[in-house]
C-alpha positions in Angstrom: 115.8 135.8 104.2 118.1 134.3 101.7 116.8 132.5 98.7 117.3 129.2 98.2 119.8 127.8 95.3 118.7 126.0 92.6 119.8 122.8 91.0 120.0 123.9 87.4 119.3 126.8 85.2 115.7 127.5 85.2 114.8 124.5 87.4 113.3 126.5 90.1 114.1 123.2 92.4 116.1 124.1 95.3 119.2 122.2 96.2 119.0 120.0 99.3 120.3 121.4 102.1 123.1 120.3 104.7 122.2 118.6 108.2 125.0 119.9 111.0 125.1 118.3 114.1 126.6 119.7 117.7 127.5 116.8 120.0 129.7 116.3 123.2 129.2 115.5 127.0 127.6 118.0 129.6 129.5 120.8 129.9 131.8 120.9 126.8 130.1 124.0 126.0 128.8 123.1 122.4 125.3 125.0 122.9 127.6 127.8 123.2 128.6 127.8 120.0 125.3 127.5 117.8 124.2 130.8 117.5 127.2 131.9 116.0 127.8 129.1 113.7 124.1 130.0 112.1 124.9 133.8 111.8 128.4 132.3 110.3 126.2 130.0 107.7 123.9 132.7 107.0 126.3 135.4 106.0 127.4 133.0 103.4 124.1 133.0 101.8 122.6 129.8 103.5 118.8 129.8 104.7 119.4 128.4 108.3 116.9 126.3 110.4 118.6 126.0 114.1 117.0 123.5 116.6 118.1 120.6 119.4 117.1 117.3 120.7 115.2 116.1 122.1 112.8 118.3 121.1 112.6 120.7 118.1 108.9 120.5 117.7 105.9 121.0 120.2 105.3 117.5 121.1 109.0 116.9 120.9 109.5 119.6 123.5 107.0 118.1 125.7 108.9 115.0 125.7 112.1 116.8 126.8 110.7 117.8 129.8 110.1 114.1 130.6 113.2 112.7 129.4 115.3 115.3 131.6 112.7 115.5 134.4 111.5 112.5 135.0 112.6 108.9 136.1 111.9 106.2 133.5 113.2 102.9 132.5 115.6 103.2 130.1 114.0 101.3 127.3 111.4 104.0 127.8 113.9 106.4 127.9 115.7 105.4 124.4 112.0 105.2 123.2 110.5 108.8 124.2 114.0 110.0 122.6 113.4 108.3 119.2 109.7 109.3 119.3 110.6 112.6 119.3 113.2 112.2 117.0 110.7 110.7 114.2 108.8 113.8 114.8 111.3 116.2 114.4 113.0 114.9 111.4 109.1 114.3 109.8 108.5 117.9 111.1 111.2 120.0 110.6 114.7 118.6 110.2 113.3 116.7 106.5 111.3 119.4 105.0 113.3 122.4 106.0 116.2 120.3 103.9 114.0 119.4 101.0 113.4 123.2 100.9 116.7 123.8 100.7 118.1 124.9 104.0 121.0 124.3 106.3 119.8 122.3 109.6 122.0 123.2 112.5 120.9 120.3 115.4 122.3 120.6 119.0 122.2 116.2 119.7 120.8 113.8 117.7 121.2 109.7 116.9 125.1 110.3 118.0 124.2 111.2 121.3 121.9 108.3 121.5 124.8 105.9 121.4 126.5 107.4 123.6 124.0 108.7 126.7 121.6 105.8 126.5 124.0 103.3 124.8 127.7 104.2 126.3 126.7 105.5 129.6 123.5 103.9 130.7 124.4 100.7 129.1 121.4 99.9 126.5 123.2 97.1 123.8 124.0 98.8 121.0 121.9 96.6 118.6 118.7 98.1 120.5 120.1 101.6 119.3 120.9 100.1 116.0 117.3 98.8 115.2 115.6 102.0 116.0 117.9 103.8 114.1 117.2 102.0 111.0 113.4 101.6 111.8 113.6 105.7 112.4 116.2 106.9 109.8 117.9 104.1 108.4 119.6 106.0 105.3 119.8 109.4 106.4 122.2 110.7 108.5 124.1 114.1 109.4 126.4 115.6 106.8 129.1 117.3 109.2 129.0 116.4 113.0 131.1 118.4 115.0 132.2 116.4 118.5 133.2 119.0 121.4 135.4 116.9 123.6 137.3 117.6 127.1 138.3 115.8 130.1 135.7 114.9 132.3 136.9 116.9 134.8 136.9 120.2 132.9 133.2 119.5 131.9 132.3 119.1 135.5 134.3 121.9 136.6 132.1 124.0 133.9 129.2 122.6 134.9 129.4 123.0 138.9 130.4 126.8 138.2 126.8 127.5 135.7 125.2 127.4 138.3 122.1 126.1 137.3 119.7 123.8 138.4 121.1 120.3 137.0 118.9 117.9 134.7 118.7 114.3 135.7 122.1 113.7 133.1 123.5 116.6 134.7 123.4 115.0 137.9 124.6 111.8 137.0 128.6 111.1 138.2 132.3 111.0 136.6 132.0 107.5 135.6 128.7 107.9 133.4 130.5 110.2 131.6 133.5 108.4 131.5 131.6 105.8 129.5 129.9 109.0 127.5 132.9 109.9 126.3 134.1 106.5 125.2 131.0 106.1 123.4 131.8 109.4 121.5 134.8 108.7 120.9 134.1 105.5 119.4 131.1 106.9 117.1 134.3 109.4 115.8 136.2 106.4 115.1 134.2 104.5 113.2 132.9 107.7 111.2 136.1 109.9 111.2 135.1 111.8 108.0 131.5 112.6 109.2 132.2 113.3 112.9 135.2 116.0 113.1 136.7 116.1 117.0 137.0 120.0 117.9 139.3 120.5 121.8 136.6 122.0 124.1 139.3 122.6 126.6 140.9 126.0 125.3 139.0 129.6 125.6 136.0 130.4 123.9 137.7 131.7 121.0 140.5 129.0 120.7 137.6 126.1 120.1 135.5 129.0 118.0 138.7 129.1 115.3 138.8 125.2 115.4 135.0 124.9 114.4 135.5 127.8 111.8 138.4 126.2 110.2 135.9 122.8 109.5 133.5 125.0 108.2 135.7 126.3 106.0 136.9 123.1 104.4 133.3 121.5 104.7 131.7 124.7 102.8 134.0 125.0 100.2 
């Protein structure tokens, strides 16, 4: 494991790490993508903590299987996802930065506006309050937004294979709205949230994210 840098000769106090986020709809293939980006991070001397929501932590993981499992109300929805949000940012996500690591997240409060806010409809104030309550001045450093047509993503999707969450199963039009939501998070954070094209091959959208890595490293 790599040490961790230090703010000043003989200070001994390591430098706060950097919180990456992975976001885009079902099937834009950003889980994909992780691993690599860590191993990328890593072999430029960055201590890397790699985790998703929801979940991250024991209890957080529990509620996953709930959220994606289960029918709920969606105010209990958007609550079970910021409960184990609080947990994993007082668990994990916080102290691995104060320690002075690089926190690669697949989701987090971005995918909130757009699953719960854009596509099920929740008023974006709602979102907005528990935000602040939950993590008012903290947010990602570098979010990187994988986006595609709707079509594509389904197309992907339909050809995993696999047995489909309760998102998963939801149709065109939710993600329609998904998207929109996404797209207007980028928007109205354009320095924060960098778009990469999902669309091309594997190795196409892995040059696009390595290029932002580039320029957001240094």
């Amino acid at each position: 494991m790599i040490a961790g840098r230090t703010d000043g000769a003989g200070s001994g106090r390591a430098v706060r790490g950097k919180f990456i986020t992975l976001e885009g709809i079902d099937g834009a293939g950003k889980s994909s993508h992780v691993a690599w980006i860590a191993e990328w991070l890593a072999e430029r001397g960055r201590r890397v903590l790699v985790t998703r929501e929801p979940g991250g932590t024991p209890l957080g993981e529990q509620l996953r299987a709930l959220l994606l499992g289960e029918p709920m109300d969606l105010r209990t929805e958007t609550l079970l996802v910021f409960a184990a949000r609080q947990e994993h940012l007082a668990k994990r996500i916080l102290p691995a930065l104060a320690r002075g690591e690089w926190v690669l997240c697949d989701r987090f409060t971005d995918a909130t506006f757009a699953y719960q806010g854009g596509g099920r409809g929740l008023p974006l104030a709602a979102v907005e309050a528990l935000e602040r309550w939950v993590h008012e001045a903290f947010q990602p450093d570098l979010t990187l937004y994988f986006d595609l047509p709707i079509a594509v993503a389904r197309e992907r999707l339909a050809a995993a294979q696999a047995a489909p969450d309760r998102f998963e199963q939801e149709g065109a039009e939710f993600f329609e709205r998904v998207r929109a939501a996404y797209l207007a998070r980028v928007a109205r954070d354009p320095h924060r949230i960098r778009i990469v094209d999902a669309t091309p091959c594997l190795s196409e959208v892995k040059k696009q994210v390595e290029d932002i890595l580039i320029t957001f490293c240094g």
